[in-house]
PLY file of the C-alpha trace (Angstrom):
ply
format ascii 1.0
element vertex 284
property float x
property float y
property float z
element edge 283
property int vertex1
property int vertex2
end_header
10.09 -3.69 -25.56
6.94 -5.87 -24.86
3.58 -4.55 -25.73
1.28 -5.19 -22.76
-2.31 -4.14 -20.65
-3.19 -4.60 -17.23
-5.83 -6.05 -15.85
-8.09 -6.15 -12.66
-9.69 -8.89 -11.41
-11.17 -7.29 -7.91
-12.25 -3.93 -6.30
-8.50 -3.69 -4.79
-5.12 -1.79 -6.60
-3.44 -5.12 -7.84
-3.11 -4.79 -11.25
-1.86 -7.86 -13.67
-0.09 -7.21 -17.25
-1.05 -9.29 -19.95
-0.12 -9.47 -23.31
-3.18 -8.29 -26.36
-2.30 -10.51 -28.68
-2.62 -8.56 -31.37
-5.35 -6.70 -29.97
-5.94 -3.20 -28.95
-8.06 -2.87 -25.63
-9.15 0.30 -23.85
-9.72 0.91 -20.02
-13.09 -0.29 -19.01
-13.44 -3.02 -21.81
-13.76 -6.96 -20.17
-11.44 -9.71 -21.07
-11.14 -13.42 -20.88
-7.51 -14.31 -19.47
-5.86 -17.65 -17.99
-4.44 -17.17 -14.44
-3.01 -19.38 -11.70
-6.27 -19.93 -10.47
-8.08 -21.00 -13.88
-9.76 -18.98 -16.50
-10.41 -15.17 -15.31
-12.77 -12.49 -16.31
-11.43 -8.77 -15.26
-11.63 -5.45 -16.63
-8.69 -3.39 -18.71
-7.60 -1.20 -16.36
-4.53 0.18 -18.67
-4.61 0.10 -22.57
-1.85 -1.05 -24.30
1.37 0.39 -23.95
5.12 -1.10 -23.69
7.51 -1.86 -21.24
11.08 -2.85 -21.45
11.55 -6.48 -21.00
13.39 -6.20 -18.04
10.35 -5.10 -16.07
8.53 -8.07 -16.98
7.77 -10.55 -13.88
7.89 -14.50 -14.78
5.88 -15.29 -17.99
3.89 -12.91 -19.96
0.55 -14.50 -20.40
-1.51 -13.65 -23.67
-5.46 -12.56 -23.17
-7.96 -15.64 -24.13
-10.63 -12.98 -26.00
-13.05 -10.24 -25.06
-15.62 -11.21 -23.17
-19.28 -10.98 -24.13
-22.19 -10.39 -22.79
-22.70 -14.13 -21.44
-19.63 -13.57 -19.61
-20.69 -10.29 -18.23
-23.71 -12.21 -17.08
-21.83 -15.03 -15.68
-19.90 -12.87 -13.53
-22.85 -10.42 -12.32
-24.32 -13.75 -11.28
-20.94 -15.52 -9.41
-21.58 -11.74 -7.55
-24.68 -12.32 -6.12
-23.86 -16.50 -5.09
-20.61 -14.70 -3.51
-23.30 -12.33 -0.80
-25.54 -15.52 -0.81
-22.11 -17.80 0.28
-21.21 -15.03 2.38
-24.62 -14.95 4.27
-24.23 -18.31 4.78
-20.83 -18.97 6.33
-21.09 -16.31 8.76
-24.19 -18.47 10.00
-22.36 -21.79 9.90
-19.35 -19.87 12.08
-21.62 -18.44 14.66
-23.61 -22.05 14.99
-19.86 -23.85 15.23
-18.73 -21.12 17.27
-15.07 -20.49 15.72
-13.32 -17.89 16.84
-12.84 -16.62 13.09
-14.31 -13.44 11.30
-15.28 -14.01 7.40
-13.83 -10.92 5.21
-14.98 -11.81 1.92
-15.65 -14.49 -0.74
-14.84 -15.16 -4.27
-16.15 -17.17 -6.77
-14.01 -18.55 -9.85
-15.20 -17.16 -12.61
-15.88 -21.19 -14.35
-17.56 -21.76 -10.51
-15.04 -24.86 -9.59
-13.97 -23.12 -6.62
-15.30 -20.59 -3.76
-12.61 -18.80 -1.69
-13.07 -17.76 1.66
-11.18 -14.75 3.23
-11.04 -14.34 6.84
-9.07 -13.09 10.12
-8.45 -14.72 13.22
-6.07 -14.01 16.52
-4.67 -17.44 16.09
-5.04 -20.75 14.31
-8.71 -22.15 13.72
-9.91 -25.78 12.90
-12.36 -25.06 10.64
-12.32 -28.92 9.12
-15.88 -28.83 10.22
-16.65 -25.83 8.58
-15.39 -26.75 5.02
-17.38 -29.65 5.25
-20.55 -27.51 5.93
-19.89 -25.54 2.81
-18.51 -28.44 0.39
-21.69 -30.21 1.46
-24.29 -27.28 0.63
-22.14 -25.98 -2.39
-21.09 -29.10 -4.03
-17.80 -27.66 -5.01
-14.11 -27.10 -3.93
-14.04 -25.30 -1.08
-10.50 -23.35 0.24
-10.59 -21.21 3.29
-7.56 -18.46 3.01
-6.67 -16.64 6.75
-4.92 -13.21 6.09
-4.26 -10.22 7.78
-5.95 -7.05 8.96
-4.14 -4.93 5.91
-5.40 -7.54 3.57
-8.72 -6.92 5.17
-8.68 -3.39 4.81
-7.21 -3.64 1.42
-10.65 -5.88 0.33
-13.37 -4.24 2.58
-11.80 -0.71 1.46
-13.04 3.00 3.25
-11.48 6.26 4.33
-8.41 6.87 5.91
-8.32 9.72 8.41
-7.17 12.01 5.31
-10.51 11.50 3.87
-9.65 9.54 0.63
-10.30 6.17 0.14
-7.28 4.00 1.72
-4.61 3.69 -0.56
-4.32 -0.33 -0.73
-7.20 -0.47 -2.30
-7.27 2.24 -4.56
-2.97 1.55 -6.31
-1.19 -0.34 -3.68
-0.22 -3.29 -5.47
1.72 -4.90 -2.78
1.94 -3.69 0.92
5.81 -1.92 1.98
7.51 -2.44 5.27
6.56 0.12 7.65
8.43 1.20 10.74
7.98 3.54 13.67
11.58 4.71 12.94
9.84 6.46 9.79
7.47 8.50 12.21
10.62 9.59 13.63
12.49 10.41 11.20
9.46 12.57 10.02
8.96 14.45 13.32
5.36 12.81 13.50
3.60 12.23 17.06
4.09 8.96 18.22
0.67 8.76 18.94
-1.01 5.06 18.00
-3.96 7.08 16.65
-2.38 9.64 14.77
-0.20 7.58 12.87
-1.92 4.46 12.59
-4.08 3.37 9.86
-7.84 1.61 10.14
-6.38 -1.42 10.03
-4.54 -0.49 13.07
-1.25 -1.03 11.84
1.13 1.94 10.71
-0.15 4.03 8.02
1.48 2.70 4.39
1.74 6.69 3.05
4.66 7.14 6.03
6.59 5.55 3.20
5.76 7.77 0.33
8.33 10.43 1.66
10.73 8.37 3.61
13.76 8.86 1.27
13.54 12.50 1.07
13.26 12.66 4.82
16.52 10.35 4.92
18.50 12.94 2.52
17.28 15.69 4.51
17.97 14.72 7.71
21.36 13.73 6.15
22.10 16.94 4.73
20.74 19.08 7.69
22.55 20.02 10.98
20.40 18.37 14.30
19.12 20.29 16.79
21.82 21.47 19.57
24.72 21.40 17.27
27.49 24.72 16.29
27.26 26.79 13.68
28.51 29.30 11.45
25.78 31.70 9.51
25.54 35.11 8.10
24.79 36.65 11.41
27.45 34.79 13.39
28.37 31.39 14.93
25.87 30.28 17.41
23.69 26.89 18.34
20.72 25.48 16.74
17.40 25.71 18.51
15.08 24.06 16.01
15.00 22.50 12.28
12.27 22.83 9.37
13.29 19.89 7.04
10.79 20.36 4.07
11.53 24.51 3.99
15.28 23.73 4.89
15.09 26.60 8.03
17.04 26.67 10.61
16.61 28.57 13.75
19.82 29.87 14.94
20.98 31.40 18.73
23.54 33.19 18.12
26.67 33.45 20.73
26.62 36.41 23.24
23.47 37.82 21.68
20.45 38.18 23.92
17.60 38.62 20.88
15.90 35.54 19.79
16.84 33.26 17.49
17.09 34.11 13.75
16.03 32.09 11.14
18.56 30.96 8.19
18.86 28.96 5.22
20.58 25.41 5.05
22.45 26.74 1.81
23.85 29.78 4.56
25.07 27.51 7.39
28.02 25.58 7.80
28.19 23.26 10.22
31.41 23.81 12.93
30.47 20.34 15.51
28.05 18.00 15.40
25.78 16.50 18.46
27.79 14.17 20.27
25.89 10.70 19.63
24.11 11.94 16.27
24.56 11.51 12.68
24.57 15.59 11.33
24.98 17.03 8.65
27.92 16.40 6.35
29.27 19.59 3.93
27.25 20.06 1.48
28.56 22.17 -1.81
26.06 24.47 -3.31
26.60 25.31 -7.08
26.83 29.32 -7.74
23.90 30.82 -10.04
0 1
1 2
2 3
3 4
4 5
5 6
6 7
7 8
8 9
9 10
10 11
11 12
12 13
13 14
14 15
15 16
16 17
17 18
18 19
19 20
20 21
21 22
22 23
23 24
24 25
25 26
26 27
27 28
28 29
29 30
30 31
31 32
32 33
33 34
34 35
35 36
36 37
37 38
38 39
39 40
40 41
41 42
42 43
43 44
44 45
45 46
46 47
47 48
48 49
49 50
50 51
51 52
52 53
53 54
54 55
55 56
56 57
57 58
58 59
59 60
60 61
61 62
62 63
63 64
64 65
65 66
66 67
67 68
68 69
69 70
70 71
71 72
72 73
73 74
74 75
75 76
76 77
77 78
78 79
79 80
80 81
81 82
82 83
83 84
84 85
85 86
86 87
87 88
88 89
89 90
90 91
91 92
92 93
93 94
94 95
95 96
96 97
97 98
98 99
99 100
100 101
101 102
102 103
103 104
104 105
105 106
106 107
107 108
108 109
109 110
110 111
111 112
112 113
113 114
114 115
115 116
116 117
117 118
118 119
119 120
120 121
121 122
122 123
123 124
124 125
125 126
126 127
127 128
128 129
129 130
130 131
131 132
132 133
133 134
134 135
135 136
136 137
137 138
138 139
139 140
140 141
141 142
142 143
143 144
144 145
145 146
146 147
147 148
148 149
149 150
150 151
151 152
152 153
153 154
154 155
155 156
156 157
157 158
158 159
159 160
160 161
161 162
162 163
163 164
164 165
165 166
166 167
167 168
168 169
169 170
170 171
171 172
172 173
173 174
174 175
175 176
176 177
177 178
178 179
179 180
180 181
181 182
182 183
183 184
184 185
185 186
186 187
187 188
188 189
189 190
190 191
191 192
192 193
193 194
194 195
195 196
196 197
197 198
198 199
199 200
200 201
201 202
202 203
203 204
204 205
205 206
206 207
207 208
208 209
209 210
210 211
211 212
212 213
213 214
214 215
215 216
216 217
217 218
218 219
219 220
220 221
221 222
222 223
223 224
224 225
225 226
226 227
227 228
228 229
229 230
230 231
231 232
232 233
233 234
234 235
235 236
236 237
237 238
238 239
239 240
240 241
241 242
242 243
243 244
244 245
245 246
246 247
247 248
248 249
249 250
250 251
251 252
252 253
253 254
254 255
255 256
256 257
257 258
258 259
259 260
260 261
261 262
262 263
263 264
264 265
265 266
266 267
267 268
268 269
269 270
270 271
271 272
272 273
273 274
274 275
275 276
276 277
277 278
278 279
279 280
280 281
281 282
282 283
C-alpha cells in the first residue's frame, strides 16, 4: 500500500496524487509540489489515504511543503496577470485577425511561462502572435489549441440537467462516446437532446452503458415468441430498467399483458437480432 493525497491545480475535476511525506494534509489546505511543468501550488483536494501500488501511475512524486501565505499571495496575484494577459490577447487576435478563439490562460506558478488555451476550425499561424506576447510579457510564451470538451471542461456551466457539467466538476479524463450508446438506451436521436454544450455527445451516456449492455443481453427484443404465465404470444414492447415486458398473447383479442423477465422464456428470437439468451433464476 502507498500512502498518498490528491491535489488540484485548476477549477476542473483532474485530480493528481502525491505522496505527504510524512505529513498529514486535510482538504482545503495549499501545498508546494514539483510537476512536469515546474514547481506547482494547488489545493488538497483528498487527505491522506492509501492505495495499493498497483493503482499507482508512473512515479509517485513527494509534496515540496505547505505553502504560506507568500505563496497564497503569489498565486492570487499570477490570477489577476492571467485576466490582464487574457484581455490582452484577445486584442492582439482581433487586430491580427486570426481565425482563433482564446479559452483561457495560465500562469506558472514561479511566472517563467504563460499558457494560452484556445479553439480553432483548423490550423492557425499565430508566429506573429507569440511574438506580440513574448515581446510585451518578457517571458516564454506557448500557445496550446484544444478542443471544444476541453473548453467546456475549463470555462465550466450547466448541463441541460441543471448541475454543473460533469468534466469539470470529477471527470478526470474524457470517455469515448458513441451514438450506438443512445441506442442502446432507447434515447431520441435528437442532436439537442442528447448532446452536451459543447456540442458533442453528452459524457453521462456512459455512466450506464454496461448495465444497458447486460440488459439488453438478458432481455427478449421487441417482435420476438414467447412463453409466459398467461400463454405463448409475441412481444409488443420492452422496459429495460423495470425488466417489463408487454406480451400479446396468441388467439387472444384483449390487450397486451404485462410480465416479468424472471416469468418469460424466450421460444425464437428476431431474425437479424441478438435476444435474449436463457437466463437461470435462483429459487428463494
Amino acid at each position: 500500500m502507498v500512502e498518498i493525497i490528491g491535489v488540484k491545480f485548476r477549477t476542473d475535476g483532474r485530480v493528481y496524487s502525491f505522496s505527504p511525506a510524512g505529513e498529514k494534509f486535510k482538504a482545503g489546505e495549499y501545498v508546494i509540489v514539483t510537476t512536469s511543468r515546474g514547481t506547482e501550488c494547488g489545493e488538497v483536494t483528498s487527505e491522506n489515504h492509501n492505495i495499493p501500488d498497483s493503482q499507482v501511475v508512473g512515479t509517485l512524486k513527494e509534496v515540496v511543503r505547505r505553502a504560506n501565505s507568500d505563496d497564497l499571495a503569489k498565486m492570487a496575484e499570477n490570477r489577476k496577470k492571467e485576466r490582464t494577459a487574457f484581455e490582452f490577447c484577445e486584442r492582439k487576435i482581433e487586430e491580427r485577425g486570426l481565425e482563433m478563439k482564446l479559452v483561457d490562460v495560465e500562469i506558472a506558478f514561479d511566472g517563467s511561462k504563460i499558457l494560452f488555451f484556445f479553439t480553432a476550425n483548423g490550423r492557425v499561424d499565430f508566429r506573429e502572435l507569440v511574438k506580440d506576447l513574448a515581446g510585451h510579457f518578457h517571458t516564454r510564451i506557448e500557445l496550446r489549441q484544444i478542443g471544444v470538451r476541453d473548453e467546456a471542461k475549463m470555462m465550466g456551466g450547466l448541463g441541460i440537467c441543471g448541475q454543473p457539467f460533469c468534466c469539470q466538476r470529477f471527470l478526470s479524463d474524457f470517455q469515448p462516446v458513441s451514438i450506438k450508446m443512445a441506442k442502446e438506451q432507447g434515447l431520441s436521436l435528437n442532436p439537442a437532446k442528447i448532446s452536451g454544450t459543447c456540442g458533442r455527445l453528452m459524457c453521462c451516456l456512459k455512466y450506464e452503458q454496461d448495465a444497458y449492455e447486460y440488459l439488453n443481453k438478458i432481455t427478449p427484443r421487441v417482435g420476438s415468441y414467447v412463453d409466459t404465465p398467461e400463454g405463448k404470444g409475441t412481444v409488443t414492447d420492452v422496459s429495460l430498467l423495470t425488466g417489463k415486458l408487454k406480451v400479446a398473447i396468441d388467439n387472444s383479442e384483449a390487450l397486451p399483458v404485462t410480465v416479468k423477465l424472471e416469468d418469460v422464456t424466450l421460444l425464437r428470437g428476431v431474425k437479424g437480432k441478438k435476444n435474449a439468451q436463457p437466463v437461470e433464476h435462483e429459487e428463494e
